[in-house]
C-alpha positions in Angstrom: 0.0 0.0 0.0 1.4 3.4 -0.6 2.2 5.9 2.3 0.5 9.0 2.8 2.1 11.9 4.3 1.0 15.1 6.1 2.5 18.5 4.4 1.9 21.2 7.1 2.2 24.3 5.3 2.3 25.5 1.6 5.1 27.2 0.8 8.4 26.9 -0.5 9.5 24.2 1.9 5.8 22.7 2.1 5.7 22.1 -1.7 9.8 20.9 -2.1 8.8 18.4 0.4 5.3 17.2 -1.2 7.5 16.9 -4.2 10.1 15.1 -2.8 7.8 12.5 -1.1 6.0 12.0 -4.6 9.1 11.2 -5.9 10.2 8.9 -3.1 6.7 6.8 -4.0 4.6 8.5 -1.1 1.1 10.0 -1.7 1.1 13.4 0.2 -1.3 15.7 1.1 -1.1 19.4 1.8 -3.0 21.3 4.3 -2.3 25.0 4.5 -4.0 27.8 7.3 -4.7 30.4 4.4 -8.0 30.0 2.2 -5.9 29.9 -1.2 -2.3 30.0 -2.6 -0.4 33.3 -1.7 1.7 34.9 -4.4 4.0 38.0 -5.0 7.0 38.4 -2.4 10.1 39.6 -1.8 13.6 39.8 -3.1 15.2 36.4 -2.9 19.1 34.8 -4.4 19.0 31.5 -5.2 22.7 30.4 -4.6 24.0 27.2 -6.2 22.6 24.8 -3.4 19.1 26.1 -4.0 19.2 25.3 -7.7 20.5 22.0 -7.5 17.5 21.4 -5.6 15.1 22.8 -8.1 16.8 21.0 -10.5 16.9 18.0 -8.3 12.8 18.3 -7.6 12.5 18.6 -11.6 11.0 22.3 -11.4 14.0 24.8 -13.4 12.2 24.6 -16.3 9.3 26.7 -14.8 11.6 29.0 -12.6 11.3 32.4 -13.9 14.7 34.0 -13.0 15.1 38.0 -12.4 18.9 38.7 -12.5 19.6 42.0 -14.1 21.8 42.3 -17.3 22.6 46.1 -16.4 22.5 48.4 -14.0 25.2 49.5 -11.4 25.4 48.5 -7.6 25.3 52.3 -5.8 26.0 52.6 -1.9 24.8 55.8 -0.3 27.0 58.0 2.5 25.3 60.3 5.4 24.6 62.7 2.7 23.0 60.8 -0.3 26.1 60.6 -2.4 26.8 57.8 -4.2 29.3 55.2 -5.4 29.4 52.1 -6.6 28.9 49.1 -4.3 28.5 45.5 -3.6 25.3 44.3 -4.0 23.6 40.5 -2.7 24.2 39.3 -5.6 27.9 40.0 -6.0 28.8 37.4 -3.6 30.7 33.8 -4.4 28.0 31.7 -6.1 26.4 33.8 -8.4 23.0 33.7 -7.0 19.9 34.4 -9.3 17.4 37.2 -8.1 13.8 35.7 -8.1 11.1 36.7 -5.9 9.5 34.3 -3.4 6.5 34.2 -5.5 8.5 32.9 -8.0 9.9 29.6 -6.3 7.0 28.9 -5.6 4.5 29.5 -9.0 7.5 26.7 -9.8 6.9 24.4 -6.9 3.0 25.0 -7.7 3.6 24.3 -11.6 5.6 20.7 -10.0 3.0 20.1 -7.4 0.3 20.1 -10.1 1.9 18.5 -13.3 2.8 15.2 -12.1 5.3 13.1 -14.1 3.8 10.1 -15.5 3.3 7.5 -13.4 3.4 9.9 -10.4 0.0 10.6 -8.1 -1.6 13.7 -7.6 -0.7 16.1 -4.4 -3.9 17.0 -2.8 -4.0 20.2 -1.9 -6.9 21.5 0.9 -6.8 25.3 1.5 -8.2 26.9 5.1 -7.4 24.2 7.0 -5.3 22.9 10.2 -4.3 20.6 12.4 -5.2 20.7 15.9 -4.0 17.2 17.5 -1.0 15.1 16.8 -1.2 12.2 18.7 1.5 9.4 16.9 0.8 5.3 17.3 2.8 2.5 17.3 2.8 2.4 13.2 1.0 5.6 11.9 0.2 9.2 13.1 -3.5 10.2 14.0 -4.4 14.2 12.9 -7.3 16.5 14.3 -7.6 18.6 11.3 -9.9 21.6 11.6 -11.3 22.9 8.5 -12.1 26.5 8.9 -14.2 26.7 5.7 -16.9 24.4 6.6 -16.8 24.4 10.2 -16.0 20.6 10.5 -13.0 18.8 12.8 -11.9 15.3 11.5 -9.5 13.0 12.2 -7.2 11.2 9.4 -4.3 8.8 9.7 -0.7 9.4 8.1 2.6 7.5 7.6 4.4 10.4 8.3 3.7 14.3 9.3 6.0 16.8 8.1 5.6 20.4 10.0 6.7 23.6 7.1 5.0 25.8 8.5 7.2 28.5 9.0 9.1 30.3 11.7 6.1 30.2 14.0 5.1 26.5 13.1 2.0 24.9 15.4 3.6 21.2 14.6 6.6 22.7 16.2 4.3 23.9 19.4 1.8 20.7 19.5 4.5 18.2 18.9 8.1 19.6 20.3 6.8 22.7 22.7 6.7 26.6 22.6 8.3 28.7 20.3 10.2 30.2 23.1 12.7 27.1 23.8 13.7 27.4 20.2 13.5 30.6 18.6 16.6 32.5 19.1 16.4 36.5 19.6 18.6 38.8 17.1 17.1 42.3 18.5 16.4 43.1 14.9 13.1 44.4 12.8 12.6 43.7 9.0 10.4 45.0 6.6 10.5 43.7 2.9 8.0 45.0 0.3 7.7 45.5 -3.4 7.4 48.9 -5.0 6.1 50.2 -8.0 9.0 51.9 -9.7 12.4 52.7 -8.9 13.9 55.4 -6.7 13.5 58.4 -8.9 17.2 59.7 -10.2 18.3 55.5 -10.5 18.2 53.5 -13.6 15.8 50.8 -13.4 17.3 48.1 -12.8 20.3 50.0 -10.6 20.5 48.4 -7.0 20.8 51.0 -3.9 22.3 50.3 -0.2 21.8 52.9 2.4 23.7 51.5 5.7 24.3 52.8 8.9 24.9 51.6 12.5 21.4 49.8 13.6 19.8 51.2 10.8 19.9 50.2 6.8 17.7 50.3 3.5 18.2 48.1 0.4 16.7 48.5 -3.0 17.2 45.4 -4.5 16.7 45.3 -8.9 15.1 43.0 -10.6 15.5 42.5 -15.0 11.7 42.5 -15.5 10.0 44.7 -13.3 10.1 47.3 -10.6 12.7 46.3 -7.7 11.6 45.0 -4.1 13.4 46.8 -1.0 14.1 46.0 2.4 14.6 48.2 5.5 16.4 46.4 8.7 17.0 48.1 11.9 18.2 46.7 15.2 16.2 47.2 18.9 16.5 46.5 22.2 12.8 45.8 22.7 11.0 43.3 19.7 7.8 43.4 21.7 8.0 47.4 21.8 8.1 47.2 17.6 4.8 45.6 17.3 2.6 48.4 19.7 2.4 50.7 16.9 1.1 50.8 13.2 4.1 49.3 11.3 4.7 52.6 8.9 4.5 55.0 12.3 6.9 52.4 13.5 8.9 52.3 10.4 9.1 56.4 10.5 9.9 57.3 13.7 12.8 54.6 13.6 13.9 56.1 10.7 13.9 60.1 11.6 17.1 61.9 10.9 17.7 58.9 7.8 17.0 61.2 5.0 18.3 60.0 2.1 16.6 59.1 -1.5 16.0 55.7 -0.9 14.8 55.9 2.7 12.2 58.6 1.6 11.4 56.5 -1.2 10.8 53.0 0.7 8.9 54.8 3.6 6.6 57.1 0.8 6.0 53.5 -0.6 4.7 51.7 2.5 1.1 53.3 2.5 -0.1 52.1 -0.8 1.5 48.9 -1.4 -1.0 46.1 -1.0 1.6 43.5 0.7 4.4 43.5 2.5 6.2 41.4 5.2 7.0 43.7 9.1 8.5 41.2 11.4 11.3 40.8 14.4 14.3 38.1 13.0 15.2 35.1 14.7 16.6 32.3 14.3 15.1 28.3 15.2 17.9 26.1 17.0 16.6 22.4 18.0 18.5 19.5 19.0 16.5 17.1 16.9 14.2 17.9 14.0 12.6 14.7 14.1 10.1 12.9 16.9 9.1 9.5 15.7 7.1 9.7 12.6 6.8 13.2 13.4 9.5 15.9 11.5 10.1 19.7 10.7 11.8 21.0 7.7 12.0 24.5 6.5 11.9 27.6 8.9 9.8 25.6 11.4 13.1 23.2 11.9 16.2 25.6 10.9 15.1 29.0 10.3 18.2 30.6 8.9 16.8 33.9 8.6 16.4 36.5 6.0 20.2 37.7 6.9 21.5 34.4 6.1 20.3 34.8 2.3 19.9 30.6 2.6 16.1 30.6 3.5 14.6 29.5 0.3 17.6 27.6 -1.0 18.1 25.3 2.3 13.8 25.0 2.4 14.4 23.6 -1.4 17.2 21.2 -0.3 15.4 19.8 2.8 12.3 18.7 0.6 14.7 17.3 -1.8 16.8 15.6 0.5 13.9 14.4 2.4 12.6 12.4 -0.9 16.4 11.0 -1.7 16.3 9.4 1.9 13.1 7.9 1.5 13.7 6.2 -1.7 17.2 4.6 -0.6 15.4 3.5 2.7 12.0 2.7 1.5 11.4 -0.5 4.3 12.7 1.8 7.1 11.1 5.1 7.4 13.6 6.2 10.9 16.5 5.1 9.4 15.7 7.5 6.8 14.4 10.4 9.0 18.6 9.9 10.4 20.0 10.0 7.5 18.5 12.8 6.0 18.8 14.9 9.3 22.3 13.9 9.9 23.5 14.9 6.2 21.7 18.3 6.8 22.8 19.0 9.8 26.7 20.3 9.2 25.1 22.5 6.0 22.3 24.5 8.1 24.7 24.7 11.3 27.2 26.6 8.9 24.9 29.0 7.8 23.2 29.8 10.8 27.0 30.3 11.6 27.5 32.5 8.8 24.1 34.9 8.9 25.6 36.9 12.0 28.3 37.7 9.7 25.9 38.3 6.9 24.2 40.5 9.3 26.8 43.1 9.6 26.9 43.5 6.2 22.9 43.9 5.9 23.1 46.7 9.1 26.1 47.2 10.9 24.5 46.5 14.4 27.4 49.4 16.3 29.6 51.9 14.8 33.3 49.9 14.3 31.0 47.3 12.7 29.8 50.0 10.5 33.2 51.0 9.6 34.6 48.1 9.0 31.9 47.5 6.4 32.6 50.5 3.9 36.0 49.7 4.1 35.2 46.1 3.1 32.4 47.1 0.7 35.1 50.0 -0.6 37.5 46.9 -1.4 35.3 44.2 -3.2 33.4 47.1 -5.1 37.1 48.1 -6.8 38.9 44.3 -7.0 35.1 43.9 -8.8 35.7 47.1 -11.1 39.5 45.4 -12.4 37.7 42.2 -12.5 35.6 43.6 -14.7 38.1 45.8 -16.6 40.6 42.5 -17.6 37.2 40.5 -18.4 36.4 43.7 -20.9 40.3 43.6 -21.9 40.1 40.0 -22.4 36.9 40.0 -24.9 38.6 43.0 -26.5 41.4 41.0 -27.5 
């Protein structure tokens, strides 16, 4: 008989799991809290691990990549002047600039169009689970379904939470959020906007960072760019007793530059965008029995780590690989999957405080030591660039 599986959660790492599992000869099912598939999103690089995953879950033919072919990387001083920079996506890799919504119209286009041979993914919207109890052989599920009013219970092989940073399989089955979300002091806000900074080229990408406080226009080859605006506090409760824009200004005061002016201007009339303190998720085990977390709900590397959507990719893939070399044995495969995971998300939840600094300087040396680092790459990048011209010249 074929296994059936629980996806918790429909979003990037949600659907690279379902995926995976398909692949891996299971029949999953995904239940998600929101009464239909979100799109849009924010600014997101896709470093090499991430696409080997795409490719791995047979979806980089329907990945829609947004990685400009021009444009110049500026980086603003105290008084709005510019020079050139180094953006995201001049770091070792070569990411690819999507947006979130992107990722997953691809995970949505694999989740749908099954392979021949393969099963359908059901997919039921508005609904969650309430009760995880597991049995000697199988896992029982309250579900509650929000749209008709009804609570059931159904029976899986295996239940996989990826339901993000504040995941209820984490809290039902593991225990509160506070025993394993760690506390950076720090306030993001990503949204898209509906044309550039006015004096930039359009697909020109802008940094404005100071100590505790920094902006980030991000360019994209097809359509206006998405920015992001990062502060650090002492108080991530305090953040969230005010409208997020009155937050967002008053935090800002005395930051008046282009882009800054720009962002904030934006806020009002953009119909989504994401206000939220950053943490990261640290757990000993990311598995209980037939029970496991994958994505933000297990790792969370955070948006500083740049690794989110990539590492959410490579869990669901790696998750399916596992299960089809240990069909008979579904622990021994929860082990192996979670023990060749483990060293690649413990060095990038490493690496994102480093990241961190370059994203907003969180004191003043920090700060310092940043333009003098982002002073260096952006003129080794401007020689690099100079012999590769002097190369095709020749």
């Amino acid at each position: 008989m074929q296994k059936r599986a629980l996806v918790v959660g429909s979003g990037i790492a949600g659907m690279a799991t379902a995926i995976g599992l398909r692949r891996a000869g299971w029949m999953p099912v995904i239940i998600e809290r929101a009464p239909e598939r979100r799109t849009g999103g924010y600014f997101i690089g896709l470093l090499p691990d991430g696409k080997q995953a795409a490719d791995d879950l047979g979806i980089t033919d329907y990945l829609h990549t947004r990685t400009p072919d021009s444009g110049t990387v500026w980086s603003l001083n105290r008084d709005g002047a510019r020079k050139p920079g180094l953006g995201f996506l001049d770091q070792p890799g070569r990411p690819s600039a999507v947006l979130r919504g992107d990722i997953e119209a691809a995970l949505w286009r694999g989740v749908t169009e099954p392979t021949p041979g393969e099963s359908d993914i059901e997919v039921r919207y508005a609904t969650t689970p309430t009760e995880i109890v597991e049995g000697y052989d199988r896992v029982a599920v309250r579900l509650d379904a929000a749209a008709t009013g009804t609570r059931y219970d159904e029976y899986f092989d295996l239940v996989v939470g990826a339901d993000g940073l504040r995941s209820r399989v984490r809290r039902i089955v593991f225990g509160p959020h506070e025993r394993f979300m760690t506390n950076w002091n720090a306030m993001i806000c990503a949204v898209q906007l509906s044309e550039q900074v006015p004096g930039y080229a359009p697909q020109d990408s802008i940094i404005s960072a100071r100590a505790k406080r920094a902006a980030w226009v991000f360019a994209l080859a097809d359509r206006a760019p998405t920015a992001l605006l990062t502060y650090c506090t002492k108080d991530v409760n305090a953040e969230f007793t005010d409208e997020p824009v009155a937050r967002l200004r008053a935090v800002y005061r005395g930051m008046d530059d282009p882009v800054v002016r720009h962002v904030l201007d934006s806020l009002p009339q953009a119909t989504d965008y994401l206000f939220d303190s950053v943490h990261q998720v640290r757990m000993p085990q990311w598995h209980q029995g037939r029970v496991i977390l994958l994505g933000d709900a297990a790792w969370c590397l955070n948006l500083y780590s740049g690794m989110g959507a990539s590492a959410s990719l490579k869990g669901g893939a790696e998750l399916g690989r596992a299960l089809r070399e240990n069909p008979d044995d579904i622990h021994a495969a929860l082990a192996i999957w979670e023990a060749r995971l483990r060293p690649f998300i413990a060095k990038h939840q490493r690496t994102a405080r480093l990241k961190q600094q370059m994203l907003v300087p969180t004191n003043r040396c920090f700060a310092a030591v940043r333009s003098l680092v982002v002073a260096l790459g952006a003129r080794l990048r401007r020689r690099a660039v100079a012999r590769e011209a002097s190369r095709r010249d020749t």
